[in-house]
C-alpha beads as a LAMMPS data file, in Angstrom:
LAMMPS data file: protein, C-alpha beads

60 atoms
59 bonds

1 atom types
1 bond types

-500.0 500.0 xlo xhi
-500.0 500.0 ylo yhi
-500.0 500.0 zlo zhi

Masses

1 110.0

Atoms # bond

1 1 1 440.080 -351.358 135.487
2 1 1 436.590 -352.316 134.456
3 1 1 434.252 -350.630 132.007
4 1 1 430.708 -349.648 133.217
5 1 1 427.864 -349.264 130.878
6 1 1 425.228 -346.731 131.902
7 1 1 422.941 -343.250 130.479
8 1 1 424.100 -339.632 129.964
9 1 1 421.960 -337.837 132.259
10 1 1 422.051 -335.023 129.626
11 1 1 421.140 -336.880 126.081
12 1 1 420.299 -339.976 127.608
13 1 1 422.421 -342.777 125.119
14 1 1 424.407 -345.536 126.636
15 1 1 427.873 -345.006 127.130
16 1 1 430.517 -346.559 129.371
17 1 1 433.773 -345.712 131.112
18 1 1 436.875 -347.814 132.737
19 1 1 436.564 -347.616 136.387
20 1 1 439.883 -348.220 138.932
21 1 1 438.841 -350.620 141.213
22 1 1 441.725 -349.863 143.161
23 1 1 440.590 -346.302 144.496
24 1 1 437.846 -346.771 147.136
25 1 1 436.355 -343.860 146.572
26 1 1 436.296 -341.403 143.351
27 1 1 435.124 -338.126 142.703
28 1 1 435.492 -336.231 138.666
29 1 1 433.907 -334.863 135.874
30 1 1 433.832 -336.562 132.762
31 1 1 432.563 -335.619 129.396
32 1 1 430.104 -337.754 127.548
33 1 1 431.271 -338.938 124.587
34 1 1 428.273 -338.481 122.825
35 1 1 426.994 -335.110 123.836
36 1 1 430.087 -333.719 124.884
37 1 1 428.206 -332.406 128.360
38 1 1 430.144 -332.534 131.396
39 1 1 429.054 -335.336 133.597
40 1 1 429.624 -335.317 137.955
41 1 1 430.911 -338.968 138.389
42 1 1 431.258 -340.606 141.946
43 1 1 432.330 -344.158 142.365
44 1 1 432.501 -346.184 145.819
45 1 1 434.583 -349.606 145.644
46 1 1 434.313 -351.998 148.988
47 1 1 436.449 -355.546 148.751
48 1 1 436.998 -354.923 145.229
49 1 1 433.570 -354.544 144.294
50 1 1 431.763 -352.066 142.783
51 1 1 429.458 -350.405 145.486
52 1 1 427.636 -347.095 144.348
53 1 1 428.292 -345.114 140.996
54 1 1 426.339 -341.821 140.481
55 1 1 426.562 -340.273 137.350
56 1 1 424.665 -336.483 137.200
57 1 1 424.483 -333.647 134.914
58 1 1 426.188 -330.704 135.277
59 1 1 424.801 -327.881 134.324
60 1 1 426.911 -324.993 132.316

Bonds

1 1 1 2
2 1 2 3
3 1 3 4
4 1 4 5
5 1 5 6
6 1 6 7
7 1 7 8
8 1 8 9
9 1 9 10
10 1 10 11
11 1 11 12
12 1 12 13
13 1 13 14
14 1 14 15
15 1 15 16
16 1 16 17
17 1 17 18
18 1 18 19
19 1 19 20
20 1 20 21
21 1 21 22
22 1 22 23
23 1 23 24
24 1 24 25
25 1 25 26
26 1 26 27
27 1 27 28
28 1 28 29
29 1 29 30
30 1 30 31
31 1 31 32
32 1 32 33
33 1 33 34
34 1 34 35
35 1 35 36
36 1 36 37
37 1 37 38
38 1 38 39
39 1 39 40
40 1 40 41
41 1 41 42
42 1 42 43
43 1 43 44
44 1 44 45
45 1 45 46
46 1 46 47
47 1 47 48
48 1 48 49
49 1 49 50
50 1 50 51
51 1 51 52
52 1 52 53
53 1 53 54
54 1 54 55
55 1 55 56
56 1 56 57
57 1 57 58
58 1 58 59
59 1 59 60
C-alpha cells in the first residue's frame, strides 16, 4: 500500500488515498474526505509501479 496525493475533482483540495499495488488494475468509488462527494477512482499498476490513476466526479 502506498498513499497518493492528488485534487477532488468536486471542491478541488488535496487529499490522498492508500493504493494496493498488488491489484493491476482497480476500479471504485470513493468519497472525498473533504467534501464528502463521491469520487470514480481507476488505478493501473505495471511491475509494481504506479501506471495511470484517474480520479473524476460523479455526479448525484
Amino acid at each position: 500500500m502506498e498513499e497518493h496525493f492528488f485534487q477532488c475533482p468536486h471542491c478541488w483540495e488535496d487529499i490522498s488515498m492508500l493504493i494496493d499495488y498488488s491489484v493491476p488494475h482497480q476500479s471504485y468509488v470513493e468519497d472525498c474526505e473533504v467534501c464528502c462527494n463521491p469520487i470514480q477512482i481507476t488505478v493501473s499498476i505495471s511491475e509494481g509501479e504506479l501506471e495511470s490513476f484517474h480520479a473524476e466526479s460523479i455526479e448525484q
